[in-house]
N, C-alpha and C positions, 0 to 999 in steps of 0.2 A: 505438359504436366502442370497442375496444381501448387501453388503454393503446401496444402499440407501432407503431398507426396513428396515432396521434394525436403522433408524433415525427416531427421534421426526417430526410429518408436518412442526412444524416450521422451523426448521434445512434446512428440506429440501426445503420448497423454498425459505427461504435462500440462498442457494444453488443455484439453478435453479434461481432467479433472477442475481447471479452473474455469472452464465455461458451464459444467455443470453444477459447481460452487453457488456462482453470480445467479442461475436457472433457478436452482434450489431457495435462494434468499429473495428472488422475486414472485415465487410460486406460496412460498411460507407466510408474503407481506412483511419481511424482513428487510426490506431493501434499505431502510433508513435504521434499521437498528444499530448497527457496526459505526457509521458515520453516525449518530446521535450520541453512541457513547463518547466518542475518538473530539467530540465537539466542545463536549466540555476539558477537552487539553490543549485547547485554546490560547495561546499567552503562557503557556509555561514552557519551562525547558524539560526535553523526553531524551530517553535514548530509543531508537525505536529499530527493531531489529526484523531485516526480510529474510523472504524465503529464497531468496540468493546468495544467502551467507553473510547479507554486508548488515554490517550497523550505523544509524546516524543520529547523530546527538545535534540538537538546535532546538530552537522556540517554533513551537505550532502558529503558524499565522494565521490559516486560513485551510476549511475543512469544505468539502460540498460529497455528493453520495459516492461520489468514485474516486477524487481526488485527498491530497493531503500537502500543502505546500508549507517545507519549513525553509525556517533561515538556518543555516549552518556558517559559525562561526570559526574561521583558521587562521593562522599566522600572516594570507595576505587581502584580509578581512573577511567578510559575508558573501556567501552565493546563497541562493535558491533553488532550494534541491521540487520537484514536485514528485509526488510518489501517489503511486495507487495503490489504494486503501486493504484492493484483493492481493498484495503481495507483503499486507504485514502482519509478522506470525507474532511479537508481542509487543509492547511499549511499557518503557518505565520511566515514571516521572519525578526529575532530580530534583 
């Protein structure tokens, strides 16, 4: 068996809605619209909220077409969180 047999339906079109997301904004020429806006947040502090339910608040370091690498800042100092850019539903910038 397959890797996407061996997945819950939900999972998978999960799944499959976000690989024809990615399909869609490459077929559009949109590939770099998402990360071009997400670019200029830059150096600021976001709260930036996925489509997993979680939230994370830190300074945008560093953006590229898929990626999003912030500092998050907690009581025993700074991690590095990296997040993909297809799993955030908004951001707000403090």
């Amino acid at each position: 068996m397959g890797f996407f047999e061996d997945m819950e339906q939900d999972d998978q079109i999960s799944l499959l809605k976000k690989k024809i997301k990615k399909l869609e904004r490459n077929f559009d020429g949109g590939e770099n619209s998402m990360s071009d806006i997400l670019r200029e947040t830059v150096g600021m502090n976001c709260e930036i909220s996925l489509d997993s339910f979680e939230s994370v608040e830190g300074v945008v370091e560093k953006i590229d077409e898929e990626w999003m690498r912030v500092a998050v800042t907690n009581k025993k100092g700074t991690i590095i969180k990296i997040i993909r850019i297809d799993n955030i539903e908004n951001i707000t910038i403090k």
